[in-house]
C-alpha positions as a Markdown table, in Angstrom:
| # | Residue | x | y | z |
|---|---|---|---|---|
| 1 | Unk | -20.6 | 14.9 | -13.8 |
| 2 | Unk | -18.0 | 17.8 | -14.4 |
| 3 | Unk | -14.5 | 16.8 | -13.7 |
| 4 | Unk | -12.7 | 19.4 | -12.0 |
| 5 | Unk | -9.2 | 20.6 | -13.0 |
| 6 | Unk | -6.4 | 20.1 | -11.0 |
| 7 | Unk | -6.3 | 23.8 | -11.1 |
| 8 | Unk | -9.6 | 24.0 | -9.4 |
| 9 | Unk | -9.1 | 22.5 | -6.4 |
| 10 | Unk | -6.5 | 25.0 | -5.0 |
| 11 | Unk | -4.0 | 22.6 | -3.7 |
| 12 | Unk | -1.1 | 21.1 | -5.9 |
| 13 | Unk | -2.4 | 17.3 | -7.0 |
| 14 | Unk | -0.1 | 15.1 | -8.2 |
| 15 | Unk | -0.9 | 11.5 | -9.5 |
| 16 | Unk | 0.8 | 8.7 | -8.7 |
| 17 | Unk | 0.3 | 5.4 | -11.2 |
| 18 | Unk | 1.6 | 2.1 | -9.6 |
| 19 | Unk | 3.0 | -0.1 | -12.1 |
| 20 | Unk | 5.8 | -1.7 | -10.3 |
| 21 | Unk | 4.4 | -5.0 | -9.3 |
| 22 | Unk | 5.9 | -8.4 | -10.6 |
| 23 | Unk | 2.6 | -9.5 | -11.8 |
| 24 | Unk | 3.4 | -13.2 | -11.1 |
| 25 | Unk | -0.3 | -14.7 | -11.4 |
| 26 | Unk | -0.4 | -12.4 | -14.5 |
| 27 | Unk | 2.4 | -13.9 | -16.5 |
| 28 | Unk | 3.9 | -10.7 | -17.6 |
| 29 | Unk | 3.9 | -7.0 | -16.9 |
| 30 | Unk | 0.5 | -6.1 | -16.3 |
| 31 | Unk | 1.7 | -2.8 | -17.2 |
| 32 | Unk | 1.5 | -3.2 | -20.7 |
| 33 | Unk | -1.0 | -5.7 | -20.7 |
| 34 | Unk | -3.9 | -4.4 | -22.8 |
| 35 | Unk | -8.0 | -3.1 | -22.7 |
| 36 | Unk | -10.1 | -1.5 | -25.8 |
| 37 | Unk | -6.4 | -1.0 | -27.4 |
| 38 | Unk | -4.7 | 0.7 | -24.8 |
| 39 | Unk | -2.0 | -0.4 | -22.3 |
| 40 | Unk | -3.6 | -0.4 | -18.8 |
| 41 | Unk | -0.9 | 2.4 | -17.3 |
| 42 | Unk | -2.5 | 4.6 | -20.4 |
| 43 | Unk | -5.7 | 4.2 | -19.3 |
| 44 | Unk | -4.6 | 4.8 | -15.3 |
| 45 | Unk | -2.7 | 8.2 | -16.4 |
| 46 | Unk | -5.7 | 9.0 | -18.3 |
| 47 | Unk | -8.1 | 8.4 | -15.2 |
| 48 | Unk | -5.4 | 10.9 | -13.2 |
| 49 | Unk | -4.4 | 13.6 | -15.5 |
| 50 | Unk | -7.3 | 15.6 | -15.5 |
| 51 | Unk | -7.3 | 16.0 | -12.0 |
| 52 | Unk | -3.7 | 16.3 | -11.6 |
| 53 | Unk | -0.9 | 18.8 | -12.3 |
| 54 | Unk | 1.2 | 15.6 | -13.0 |
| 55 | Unk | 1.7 | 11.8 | -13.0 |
| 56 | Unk | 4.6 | 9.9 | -12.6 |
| 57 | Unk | 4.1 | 6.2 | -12.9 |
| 58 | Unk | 6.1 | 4.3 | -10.5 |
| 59 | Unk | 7.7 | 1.0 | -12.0 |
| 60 | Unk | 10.6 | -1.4 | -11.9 |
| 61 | Unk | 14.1 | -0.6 | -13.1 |
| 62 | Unk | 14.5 | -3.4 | -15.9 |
| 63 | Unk | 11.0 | -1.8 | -17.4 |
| 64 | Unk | 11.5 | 1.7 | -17.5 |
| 65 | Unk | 12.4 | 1.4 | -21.5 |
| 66 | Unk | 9.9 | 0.3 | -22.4 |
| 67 | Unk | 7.6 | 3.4 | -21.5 |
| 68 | Unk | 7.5 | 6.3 | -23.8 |
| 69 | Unk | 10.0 | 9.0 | -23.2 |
| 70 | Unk | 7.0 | 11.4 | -22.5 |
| 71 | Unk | 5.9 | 9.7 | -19.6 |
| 72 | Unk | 7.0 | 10.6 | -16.3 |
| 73 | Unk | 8.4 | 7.3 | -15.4 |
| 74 | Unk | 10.7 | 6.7 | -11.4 |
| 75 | Unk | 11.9 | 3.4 | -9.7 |
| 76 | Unk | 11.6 | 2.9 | -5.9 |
| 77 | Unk | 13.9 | 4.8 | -4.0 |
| 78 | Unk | 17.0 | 2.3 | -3.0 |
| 79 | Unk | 16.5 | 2.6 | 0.8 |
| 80 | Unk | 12.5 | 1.0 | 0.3 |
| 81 | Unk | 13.2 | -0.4 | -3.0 |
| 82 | Unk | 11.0 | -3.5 | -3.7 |
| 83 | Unk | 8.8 | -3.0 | -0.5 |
| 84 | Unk | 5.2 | -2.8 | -2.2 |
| 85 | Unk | 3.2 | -0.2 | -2.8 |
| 86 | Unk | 3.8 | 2.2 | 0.0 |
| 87 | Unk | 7.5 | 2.4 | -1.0 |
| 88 | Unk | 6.1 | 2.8 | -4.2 |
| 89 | Unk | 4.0 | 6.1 | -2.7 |
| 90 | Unk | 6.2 | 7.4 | -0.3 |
| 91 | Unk | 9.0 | 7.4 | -3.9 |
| 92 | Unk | 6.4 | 9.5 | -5.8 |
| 93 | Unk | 5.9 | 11.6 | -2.5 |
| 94 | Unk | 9.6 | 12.6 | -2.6 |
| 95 | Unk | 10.1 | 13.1 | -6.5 |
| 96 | Unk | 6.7 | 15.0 | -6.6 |
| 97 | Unk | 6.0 | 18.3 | -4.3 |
| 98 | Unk | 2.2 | 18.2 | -3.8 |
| 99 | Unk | -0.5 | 18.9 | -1.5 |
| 100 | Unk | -2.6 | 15.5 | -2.3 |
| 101 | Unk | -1.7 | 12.5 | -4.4 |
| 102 | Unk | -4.1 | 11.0 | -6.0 |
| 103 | Unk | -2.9 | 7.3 | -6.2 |
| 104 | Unk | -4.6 | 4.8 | -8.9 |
| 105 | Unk | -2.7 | 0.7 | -9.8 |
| 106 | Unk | -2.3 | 0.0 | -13.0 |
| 107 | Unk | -4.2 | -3.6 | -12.5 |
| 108 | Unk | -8.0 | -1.6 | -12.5 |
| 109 | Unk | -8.1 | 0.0 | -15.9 |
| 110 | Unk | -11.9 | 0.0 | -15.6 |
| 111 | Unk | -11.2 | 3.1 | -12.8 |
| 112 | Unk | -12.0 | 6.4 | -15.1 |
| 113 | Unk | -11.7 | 10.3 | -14.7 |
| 114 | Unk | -15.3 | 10.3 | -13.7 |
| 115 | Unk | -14.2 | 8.1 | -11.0 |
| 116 | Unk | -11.4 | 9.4 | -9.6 |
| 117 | Unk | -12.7 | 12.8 | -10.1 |
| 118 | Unk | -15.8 | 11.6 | -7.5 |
| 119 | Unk | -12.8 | 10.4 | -5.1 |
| 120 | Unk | -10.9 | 13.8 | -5.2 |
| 121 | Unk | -14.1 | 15.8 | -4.2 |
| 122 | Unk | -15.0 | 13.8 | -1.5 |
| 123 | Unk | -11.8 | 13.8 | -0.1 |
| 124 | Unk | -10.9 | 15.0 | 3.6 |
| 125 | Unk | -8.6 | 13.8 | 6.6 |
| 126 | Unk | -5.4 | 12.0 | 6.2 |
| 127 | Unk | -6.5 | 9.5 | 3.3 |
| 128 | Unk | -9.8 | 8.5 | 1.2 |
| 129 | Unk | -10.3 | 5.2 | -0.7 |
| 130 | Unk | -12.4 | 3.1 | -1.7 |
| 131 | Unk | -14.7 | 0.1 | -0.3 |
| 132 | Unk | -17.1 | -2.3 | -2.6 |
| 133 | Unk | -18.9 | -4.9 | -0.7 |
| 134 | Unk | -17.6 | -5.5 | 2.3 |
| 135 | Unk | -14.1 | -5.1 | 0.3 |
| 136 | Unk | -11.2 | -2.5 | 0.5 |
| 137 | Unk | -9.3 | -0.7 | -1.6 |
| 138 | Unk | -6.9 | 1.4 | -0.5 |
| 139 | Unk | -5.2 | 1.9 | -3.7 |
| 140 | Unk | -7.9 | 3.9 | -5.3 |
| 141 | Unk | -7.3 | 6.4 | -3.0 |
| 142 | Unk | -5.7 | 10.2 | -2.3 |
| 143 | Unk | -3.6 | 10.9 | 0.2 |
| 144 | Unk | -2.5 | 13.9 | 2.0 |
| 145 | Unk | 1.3 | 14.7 | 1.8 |
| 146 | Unk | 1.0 | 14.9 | 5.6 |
| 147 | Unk | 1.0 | 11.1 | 5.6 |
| 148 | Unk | 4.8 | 11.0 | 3.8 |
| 149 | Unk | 6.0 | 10.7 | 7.6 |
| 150 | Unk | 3.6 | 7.7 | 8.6 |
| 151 | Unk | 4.6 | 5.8 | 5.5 |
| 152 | Unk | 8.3 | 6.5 | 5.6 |
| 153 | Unk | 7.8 | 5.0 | 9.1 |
| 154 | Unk | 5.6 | 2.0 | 8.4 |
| 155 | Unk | 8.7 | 1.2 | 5.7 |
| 156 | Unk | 11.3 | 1.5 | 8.6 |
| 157 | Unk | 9.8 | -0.8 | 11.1 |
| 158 | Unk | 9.0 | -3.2 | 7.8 |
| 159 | Unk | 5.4 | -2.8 | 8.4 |
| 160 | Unk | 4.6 | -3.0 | 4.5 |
| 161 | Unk | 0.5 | -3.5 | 5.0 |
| 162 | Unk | -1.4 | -0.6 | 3.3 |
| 163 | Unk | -4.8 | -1.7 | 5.3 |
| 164 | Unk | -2.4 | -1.7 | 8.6 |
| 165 | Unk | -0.9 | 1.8 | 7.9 |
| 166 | Unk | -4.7 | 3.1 | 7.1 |
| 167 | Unk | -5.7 | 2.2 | 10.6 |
| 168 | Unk | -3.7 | 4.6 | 12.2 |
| 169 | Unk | -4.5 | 7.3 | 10.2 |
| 170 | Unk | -7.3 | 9.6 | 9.6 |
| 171 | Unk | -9.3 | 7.6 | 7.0 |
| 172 | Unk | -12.5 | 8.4 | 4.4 |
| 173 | Unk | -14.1 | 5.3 | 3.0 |
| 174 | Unk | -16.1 | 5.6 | 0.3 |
| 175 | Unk | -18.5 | 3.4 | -1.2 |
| 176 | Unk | -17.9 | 2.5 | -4.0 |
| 177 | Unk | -21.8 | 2.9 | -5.1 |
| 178 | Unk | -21.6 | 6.0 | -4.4 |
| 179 | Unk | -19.4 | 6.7 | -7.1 |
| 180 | Unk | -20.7 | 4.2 | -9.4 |
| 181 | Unk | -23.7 | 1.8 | -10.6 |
| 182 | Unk | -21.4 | -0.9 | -11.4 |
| 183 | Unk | -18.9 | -0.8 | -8.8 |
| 184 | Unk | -18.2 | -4.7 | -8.6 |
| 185 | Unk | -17.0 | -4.3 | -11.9 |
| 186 | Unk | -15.1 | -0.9 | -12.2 |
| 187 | Unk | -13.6 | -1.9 | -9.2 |
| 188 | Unk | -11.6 | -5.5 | -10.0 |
| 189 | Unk | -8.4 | -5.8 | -9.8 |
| 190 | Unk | -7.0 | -7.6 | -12.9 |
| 191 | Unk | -4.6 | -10.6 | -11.5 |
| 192 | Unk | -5.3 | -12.6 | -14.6 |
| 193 | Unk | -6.0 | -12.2 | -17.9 |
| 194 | Unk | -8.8 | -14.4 | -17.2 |
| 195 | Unk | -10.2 | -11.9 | -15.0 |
| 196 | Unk | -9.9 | -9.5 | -18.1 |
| 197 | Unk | -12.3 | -12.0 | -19.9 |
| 198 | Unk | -14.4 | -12.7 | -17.3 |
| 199 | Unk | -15.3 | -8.6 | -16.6 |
């Protein structure tokens, strides 16, 4: 399937890697864990930048050395610092002006170009993500910049649930079969590095 450029699509896309997590049940930063000899946030800023005009990867203060000074790197903005991954959306929302952000953890490093490419077409409304068997995920996802508001709110009232937040807004699921013939495993989140094995 082609992959469109972000160029292409005739709105501004930015991409927005989250790699902030504490990655308890991992044991250390999944980050920098690694798959086919590259860290996963490589391979999720390689599953973005072809569709993106940039990616900023969104992480935690006391790892921002260890990134490469040529990637985009930003912490959580203090006032929603360390409130999961919205803040973590709603930070990349303010330090990137954009039409759509394309939004991609760093804990699936089986998600590709291919894939996210799939995602971008199809998307429409406030937010579209991804569902595999009867399971969401809402991180695999792009969202309008219309929804900065709603997420900026969600973080004020401490409502910090991503599925909550997608309720109220206007939201394209897509399965993930569609997009894939091996969706169960493209589309596992990596908790620990047993899973890594096991996929």
């Amino acid at each position: 399937m082609r992959i469109y450029s972000a160029s292409e699509w005739g709105m501004k896309t930015a991409g927005i890697v989250l790699a902030g997590g504490l990655s308890r049940r991992f044991g250390s930063p999944k980050a920098f864990a690694r798959y086919d000899s590259s860290y996963f946030y490589e391979r999720a800023i390689e599953a973005l930048e072809s569709i993106c005009d940039e990616v900023v990867v969104v992480t935690r203060e006391e790892l921002l050395e260890r990134f490469p000074d040529d990637v985009n790197t930003i912490t959580d903005l203090p006032k929603v610092a360390g409130l999961g991954p919205l803040a973590g959306i709603y930070s990349a929302m303010e330090a990137v002006d954009a039409d759509a952000y394309a939004v991609l953890p760093c804990d699936m490093p089986y998600v590709n170009a291919t894939i996210m490419n799939k995602v971008r077409q199809h998307h429409k409304g406030s937010v579209t993500a991804v569902t595999v068997a009867g399971k969401y995920h809402p991180l695999v996802s792009v969202w309008h910049t219309d929804t900065k508001k709603p997420i900026m709110d969600a973080l004020l009232s401490e409502q910090l649930s991503v599925m909550k937040l997608l309720h109220e807004l206007d939201v394209t699921w897509l399965n993930g079969s569609s997009l894939t013939n091996n969706e169960e495993r493209i589309f596992t989140n990596i908790n620990k590095p047993i899973d890594l094995e096991r996929s």
